[in-house]
C-alpha positions as protocol buffer text, in pm:
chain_id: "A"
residue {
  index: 1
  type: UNK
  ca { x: -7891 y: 248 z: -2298 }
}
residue {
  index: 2
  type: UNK
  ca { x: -8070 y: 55 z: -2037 }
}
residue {
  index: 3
  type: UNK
  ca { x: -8216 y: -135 z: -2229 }
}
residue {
  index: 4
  type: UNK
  ca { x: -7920 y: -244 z: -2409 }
}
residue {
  index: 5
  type: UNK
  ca { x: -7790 y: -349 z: -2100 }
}
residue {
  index: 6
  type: UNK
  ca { x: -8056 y: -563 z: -1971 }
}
residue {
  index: 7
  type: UNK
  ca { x: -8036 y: -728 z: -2359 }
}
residue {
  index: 8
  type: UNK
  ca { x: -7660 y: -802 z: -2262 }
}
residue {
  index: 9
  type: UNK
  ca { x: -7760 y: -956 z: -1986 }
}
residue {
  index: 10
  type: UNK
  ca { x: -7971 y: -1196 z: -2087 }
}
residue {
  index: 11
  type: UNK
  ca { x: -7771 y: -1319 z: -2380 }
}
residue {
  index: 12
  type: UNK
  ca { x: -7594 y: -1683 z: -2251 }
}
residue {
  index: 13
  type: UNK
  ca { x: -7239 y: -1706 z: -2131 }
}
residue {
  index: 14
  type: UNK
  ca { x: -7199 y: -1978 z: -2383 }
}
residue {
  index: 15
  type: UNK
  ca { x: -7279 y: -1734 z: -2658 }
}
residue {
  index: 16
  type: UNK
  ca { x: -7055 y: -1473 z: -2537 }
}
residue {
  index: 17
  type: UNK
  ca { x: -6767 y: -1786 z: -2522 }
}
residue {
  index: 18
  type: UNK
  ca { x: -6835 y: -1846 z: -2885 }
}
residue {
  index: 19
  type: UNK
  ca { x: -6848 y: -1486 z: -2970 }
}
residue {
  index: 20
  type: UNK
  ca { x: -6532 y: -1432 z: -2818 }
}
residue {
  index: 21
  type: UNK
  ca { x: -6372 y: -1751 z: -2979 }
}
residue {
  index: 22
  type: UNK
  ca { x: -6482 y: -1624 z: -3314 }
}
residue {
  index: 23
  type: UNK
  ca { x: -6316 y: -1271 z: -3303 }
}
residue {
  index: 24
  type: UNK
  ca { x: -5988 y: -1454 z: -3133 }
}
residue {
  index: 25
  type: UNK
  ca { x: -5987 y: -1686 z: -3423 }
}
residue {
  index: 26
  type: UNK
  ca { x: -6073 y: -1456 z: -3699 }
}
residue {
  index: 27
  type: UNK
  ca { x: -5810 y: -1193 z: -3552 }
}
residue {
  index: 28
  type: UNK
  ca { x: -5553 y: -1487 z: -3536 }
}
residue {
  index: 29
  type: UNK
  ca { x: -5634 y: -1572 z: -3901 }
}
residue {
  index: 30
  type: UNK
  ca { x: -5576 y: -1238 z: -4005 }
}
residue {
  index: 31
  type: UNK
  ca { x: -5267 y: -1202 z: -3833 }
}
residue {
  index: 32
  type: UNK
  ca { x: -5137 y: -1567 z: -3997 }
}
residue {
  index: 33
  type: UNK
  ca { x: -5260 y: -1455 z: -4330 }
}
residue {
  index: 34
  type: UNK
  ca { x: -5023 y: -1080 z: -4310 }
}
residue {
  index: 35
  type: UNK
  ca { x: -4720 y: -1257 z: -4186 }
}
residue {
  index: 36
  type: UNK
  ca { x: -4799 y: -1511 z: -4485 }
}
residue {
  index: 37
  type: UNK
  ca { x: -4876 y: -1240 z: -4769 }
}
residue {
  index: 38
  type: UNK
  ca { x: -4583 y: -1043 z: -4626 }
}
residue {
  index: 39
  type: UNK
  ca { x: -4328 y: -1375 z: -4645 }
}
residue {
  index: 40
  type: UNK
  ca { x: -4454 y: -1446 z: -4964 }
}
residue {
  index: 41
  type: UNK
  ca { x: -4404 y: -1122 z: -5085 }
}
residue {
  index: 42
  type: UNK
  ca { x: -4047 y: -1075 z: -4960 }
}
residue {
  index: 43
  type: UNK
  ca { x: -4005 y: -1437 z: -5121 }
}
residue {
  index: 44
  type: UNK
  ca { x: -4136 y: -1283 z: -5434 }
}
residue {
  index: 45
  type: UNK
  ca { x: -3893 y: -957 z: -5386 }
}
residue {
  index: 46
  type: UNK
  ca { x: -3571 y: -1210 z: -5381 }
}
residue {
  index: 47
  type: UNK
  ca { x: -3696 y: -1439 z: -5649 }
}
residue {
  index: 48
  type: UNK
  ca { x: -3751 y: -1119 z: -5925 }
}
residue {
  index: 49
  type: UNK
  ca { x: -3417 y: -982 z: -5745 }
}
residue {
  index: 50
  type: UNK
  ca { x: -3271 y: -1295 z: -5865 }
}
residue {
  index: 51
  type: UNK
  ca { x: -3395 y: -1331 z: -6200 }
}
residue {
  index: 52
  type: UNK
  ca { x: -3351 y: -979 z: -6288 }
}
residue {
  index: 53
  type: UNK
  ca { x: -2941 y: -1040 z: -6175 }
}
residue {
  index: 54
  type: UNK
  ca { x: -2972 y: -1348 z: -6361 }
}
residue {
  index: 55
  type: UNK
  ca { x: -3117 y: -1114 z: -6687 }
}
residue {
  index: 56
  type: UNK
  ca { x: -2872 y: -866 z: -6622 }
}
residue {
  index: 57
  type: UNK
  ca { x: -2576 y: -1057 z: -6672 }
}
residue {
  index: 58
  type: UNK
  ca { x: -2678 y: -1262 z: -6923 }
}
residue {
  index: 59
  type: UNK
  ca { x: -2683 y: -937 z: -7161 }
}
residue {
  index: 60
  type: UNK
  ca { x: -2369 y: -792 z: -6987 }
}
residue {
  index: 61
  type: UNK
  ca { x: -2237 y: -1130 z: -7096 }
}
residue {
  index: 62
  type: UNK
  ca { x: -2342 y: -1103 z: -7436 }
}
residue {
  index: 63
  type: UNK
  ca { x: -2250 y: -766 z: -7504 }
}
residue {
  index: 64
  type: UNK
  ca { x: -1922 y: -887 z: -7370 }
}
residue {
  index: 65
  type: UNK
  ca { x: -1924 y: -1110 z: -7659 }
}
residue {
  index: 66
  type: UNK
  ca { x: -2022 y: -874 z: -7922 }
}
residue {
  index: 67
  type: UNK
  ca { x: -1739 y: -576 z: -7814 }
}
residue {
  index: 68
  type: UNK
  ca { x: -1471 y: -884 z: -7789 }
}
residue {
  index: 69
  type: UNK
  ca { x: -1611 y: -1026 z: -8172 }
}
residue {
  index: 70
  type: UNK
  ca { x: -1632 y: -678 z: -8298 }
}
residue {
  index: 71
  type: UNK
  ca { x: -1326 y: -526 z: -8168 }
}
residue {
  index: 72
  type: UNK
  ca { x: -1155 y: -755 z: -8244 }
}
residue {
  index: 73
  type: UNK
  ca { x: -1239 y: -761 z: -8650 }
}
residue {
  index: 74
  type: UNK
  ca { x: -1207 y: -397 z: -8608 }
}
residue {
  index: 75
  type: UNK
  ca { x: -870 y: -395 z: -8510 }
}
residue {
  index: 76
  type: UNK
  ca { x: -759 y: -689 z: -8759 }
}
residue {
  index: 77
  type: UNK
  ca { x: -856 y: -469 z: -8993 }
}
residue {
  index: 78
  type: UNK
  ca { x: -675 y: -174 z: -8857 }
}
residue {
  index: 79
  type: UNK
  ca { x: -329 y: -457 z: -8890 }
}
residue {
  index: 80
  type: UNK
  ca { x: -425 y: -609 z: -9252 }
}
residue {
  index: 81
  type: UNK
  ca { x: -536 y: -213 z: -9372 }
}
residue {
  index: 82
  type: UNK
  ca { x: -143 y: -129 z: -9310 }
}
residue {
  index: 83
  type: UNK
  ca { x: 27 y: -452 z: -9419 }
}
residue {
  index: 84
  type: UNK
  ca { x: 24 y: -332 z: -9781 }
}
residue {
  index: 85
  type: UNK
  ca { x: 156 y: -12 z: -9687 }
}
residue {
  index: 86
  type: UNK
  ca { x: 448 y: -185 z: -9510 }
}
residue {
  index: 87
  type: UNK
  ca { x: 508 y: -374 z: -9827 }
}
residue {
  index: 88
  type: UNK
  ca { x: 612 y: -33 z: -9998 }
}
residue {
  index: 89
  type: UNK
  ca { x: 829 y: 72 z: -9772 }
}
residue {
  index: 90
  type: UNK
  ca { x: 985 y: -264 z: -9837 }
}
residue {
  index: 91
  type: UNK
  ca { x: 982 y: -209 z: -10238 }
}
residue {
  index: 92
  type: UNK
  ca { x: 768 y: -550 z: -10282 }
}
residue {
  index: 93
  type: UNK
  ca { x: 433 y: -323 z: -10403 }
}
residue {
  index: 94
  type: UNK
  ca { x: 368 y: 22 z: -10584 }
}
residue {
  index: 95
  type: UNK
  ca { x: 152 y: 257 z: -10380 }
}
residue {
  index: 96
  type: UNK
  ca { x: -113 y: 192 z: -10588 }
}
residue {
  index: 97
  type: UNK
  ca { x: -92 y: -181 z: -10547 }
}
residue {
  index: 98
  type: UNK
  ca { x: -130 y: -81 z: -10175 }
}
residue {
  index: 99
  type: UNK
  ca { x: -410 y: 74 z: -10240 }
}
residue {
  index: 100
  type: UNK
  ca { x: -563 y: -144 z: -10473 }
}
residue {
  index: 101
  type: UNK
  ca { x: -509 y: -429 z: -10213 }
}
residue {
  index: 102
  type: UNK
  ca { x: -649 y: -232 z: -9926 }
}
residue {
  index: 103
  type: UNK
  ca { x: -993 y: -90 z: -10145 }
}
residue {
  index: 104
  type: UNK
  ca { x: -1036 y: -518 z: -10195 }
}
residue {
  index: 105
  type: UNK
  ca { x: -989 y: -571 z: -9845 }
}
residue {
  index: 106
  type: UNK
  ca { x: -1352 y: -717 z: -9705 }
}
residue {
  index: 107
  type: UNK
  ca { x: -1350 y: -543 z: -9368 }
}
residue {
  index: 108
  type: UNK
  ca { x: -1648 y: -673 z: -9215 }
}
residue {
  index: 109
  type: UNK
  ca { x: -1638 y: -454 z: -8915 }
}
residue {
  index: 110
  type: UNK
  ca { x: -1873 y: -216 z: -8713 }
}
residue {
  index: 111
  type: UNK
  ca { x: -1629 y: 59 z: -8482 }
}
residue {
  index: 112
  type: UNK
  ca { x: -1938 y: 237 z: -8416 }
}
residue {
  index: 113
  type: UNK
  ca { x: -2102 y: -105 z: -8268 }
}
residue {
  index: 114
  type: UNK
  ca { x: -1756 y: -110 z: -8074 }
}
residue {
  index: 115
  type: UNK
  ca { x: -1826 y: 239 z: -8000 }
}
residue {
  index: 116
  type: UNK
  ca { x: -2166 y: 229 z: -7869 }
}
residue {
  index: 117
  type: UNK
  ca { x: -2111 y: -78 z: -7670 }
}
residue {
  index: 118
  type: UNK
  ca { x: -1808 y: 61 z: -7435 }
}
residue {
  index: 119
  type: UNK
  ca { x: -2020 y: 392 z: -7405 }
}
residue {
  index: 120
  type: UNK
  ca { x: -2308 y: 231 z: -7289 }
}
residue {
  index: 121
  type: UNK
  ca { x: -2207 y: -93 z: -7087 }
}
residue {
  index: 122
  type: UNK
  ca { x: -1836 y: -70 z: -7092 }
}
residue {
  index: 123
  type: UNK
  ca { x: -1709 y: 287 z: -6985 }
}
residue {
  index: 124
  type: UNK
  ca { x: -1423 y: 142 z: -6817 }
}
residue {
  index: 125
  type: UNK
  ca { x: -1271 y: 35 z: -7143 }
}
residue {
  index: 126
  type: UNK
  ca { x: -1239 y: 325 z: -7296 }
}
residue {
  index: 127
  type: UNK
  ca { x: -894 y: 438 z: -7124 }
}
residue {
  index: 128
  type: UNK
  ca { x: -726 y: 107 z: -7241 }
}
residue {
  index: 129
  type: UNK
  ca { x: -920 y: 141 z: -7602 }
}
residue {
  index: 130
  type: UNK
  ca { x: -774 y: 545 z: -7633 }
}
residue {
  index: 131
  type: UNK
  ca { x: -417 y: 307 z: -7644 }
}
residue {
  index: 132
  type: UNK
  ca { x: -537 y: 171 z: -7895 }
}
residue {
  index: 133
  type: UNK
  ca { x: -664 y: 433 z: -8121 }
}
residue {
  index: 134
  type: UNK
  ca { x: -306 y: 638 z: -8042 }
}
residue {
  index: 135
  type: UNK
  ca { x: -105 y: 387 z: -8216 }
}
residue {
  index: 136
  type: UNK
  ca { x: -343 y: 350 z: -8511 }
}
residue {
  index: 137
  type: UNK
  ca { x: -261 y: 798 z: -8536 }
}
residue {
  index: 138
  type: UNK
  ca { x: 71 y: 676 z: -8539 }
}
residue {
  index: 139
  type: UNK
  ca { x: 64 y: 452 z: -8785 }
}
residue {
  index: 140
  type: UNK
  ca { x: -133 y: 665 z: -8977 }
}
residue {
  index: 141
  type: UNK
  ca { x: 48 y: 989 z: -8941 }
}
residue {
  index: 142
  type: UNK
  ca { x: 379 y: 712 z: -9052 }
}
residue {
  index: 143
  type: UNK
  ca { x: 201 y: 645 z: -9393 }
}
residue {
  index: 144
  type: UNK
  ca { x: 44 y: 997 z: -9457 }
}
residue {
  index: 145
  type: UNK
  ca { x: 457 y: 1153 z: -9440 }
}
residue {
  index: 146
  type: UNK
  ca { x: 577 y: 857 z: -9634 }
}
residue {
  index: 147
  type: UNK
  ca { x: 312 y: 882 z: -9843 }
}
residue {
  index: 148
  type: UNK
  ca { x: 429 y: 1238 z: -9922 }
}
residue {
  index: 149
  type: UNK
  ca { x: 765 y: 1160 z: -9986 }
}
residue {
  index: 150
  type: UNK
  ca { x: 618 y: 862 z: -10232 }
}
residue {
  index: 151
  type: UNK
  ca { x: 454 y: 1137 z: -10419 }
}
residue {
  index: 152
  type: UNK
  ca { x: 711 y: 1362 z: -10444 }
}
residue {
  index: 153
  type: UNK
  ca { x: 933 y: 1132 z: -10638 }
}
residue {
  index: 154
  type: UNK
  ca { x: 1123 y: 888 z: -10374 }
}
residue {
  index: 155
  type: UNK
  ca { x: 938 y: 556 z: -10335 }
}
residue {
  index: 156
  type: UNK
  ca { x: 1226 y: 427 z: -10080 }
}
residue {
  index: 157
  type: UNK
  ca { x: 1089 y: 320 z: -9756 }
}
residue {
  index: 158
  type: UNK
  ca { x: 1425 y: 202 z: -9545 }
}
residue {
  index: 159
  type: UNK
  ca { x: 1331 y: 516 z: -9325 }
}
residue {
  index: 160
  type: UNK
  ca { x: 982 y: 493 z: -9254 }
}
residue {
  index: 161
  type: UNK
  ca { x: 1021 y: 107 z: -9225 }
}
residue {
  index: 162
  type: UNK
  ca { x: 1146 y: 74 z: -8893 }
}
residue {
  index: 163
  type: UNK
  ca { x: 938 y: 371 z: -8705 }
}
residue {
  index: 164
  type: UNK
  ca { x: 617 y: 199 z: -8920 }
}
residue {
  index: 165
  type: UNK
  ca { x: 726 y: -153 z: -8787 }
}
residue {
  index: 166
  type: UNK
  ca { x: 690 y: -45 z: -8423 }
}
residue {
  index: 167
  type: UNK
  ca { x: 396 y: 139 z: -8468 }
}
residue {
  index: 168
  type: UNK
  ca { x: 211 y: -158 z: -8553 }
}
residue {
  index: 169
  type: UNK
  ca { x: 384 y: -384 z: -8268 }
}
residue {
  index: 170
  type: UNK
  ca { x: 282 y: -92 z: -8082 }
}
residue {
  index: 171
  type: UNK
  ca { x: -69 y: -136 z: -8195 }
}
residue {
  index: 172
  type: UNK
  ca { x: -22 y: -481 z: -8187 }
}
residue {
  index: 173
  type: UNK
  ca { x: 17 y: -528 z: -7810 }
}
residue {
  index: 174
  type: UNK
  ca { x: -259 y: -227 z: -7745 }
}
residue {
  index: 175
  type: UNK
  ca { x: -507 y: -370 z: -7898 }
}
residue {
  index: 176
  type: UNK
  ca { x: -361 y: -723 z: -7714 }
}
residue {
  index: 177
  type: UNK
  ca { x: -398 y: -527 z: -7385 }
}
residue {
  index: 178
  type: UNK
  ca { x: -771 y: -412 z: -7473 }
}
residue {
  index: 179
  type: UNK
  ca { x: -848 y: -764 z: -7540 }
}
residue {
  index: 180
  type: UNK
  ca { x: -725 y: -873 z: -7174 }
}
residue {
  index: 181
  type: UNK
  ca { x: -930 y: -581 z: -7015 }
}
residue {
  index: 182
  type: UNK
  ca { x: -1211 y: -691 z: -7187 }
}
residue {
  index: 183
  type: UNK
  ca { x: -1128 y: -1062 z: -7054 }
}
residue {
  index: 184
  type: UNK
  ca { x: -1090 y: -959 z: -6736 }
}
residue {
  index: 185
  type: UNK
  ca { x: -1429 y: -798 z: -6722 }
}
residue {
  index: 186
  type: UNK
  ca { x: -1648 y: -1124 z: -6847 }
}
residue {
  index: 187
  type: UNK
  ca { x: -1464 y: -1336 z: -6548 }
}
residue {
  index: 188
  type: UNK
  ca { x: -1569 y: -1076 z: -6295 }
}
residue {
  index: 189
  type: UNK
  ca { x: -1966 y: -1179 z: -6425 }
}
């Protein structure tokens, strides 16, 4: 240990100047260099941040689009599936000419596309879609009784007409109001 004393001592002040210069500067370089890889890195955290919001809506967006497109052919086709019907009550068409027009009908739709969407992305839609699958039951349960009363011998609608008319105003302005929700949700984005 002596000995490494006496060594000490006979290295230059000079050297121990520019040994101590050295470790401040390398320990001042590290320091630089953290606070550097550290703002670059919280840089790098926003940025991603930012592009993965960017991302994210962008394909709320566009499903958006797809449950607006496809709702909204799906519930056309709910209105033009009845139309026929509504003829018959009116005495323009037989039943079967109703159904004849409504087995032509192209409907180009996908309800479980509309389906899946609101399940996955949209749950908040689902209250103001439930509207709209009510009235179509209405409508429905409309036909199926006049339907029965078609079948058992009286093809006169005047009854059912009116009750069937609301129902599909009803389901009219439902599916109007699922529409607007559906709105309002892309301007929030």
């Amino acid at each position: 240990m002596k000995e490494l004393i006496i060594l000490l001592e006979k290295v230059p002040s000079t050297a121990w100047v520019a040994i101590f210069t050295a470790i401040l500067t390398s320990s001042l370089t590290l320091v630089g260099i953290r606070y550097t890889n550290k703002a670059n890195n919280e840089r790098l955290k926003i940025q991603l941040d930012h592009e993965y919001k960017i991302k994210r809506d962008d394909l709320i967006r566009s499903r958006l689009e797809e449950l607006y497109v496809e709702s909204r052919k799906y519930m056309n086709s709910m209105v033009s599936y009845y139309l026929p019907y509504r003829q018959v009550m009116e005495g323009e068409l037989t039943y079967n000419q109703a159904l004849d027009l409504t087995l032509e009908g192209n409907y180009s739709h996908n309800p479980e596309r509309v389906f899946l969407i609101m399940d996955m992305y949209f749950p908040e839609l689902r209250e103001s879609f439930t509207m709209v699958e009510k009235s179509n039951t209405k409508i429905r349960e409309i036909q199926n009784a006049f339907k029965l009363q078609y079948k058992q011998g009286n093809p006169s609608g005047r009854n059912w007409l009116p009750m069937f008319q609301d129902a599909l105003e009803a389901l009219s302005s439902s599916a109007k109001n699922f529409e607007e929700h559906v709105t309002s949700i892309a301007r929030k984005i």
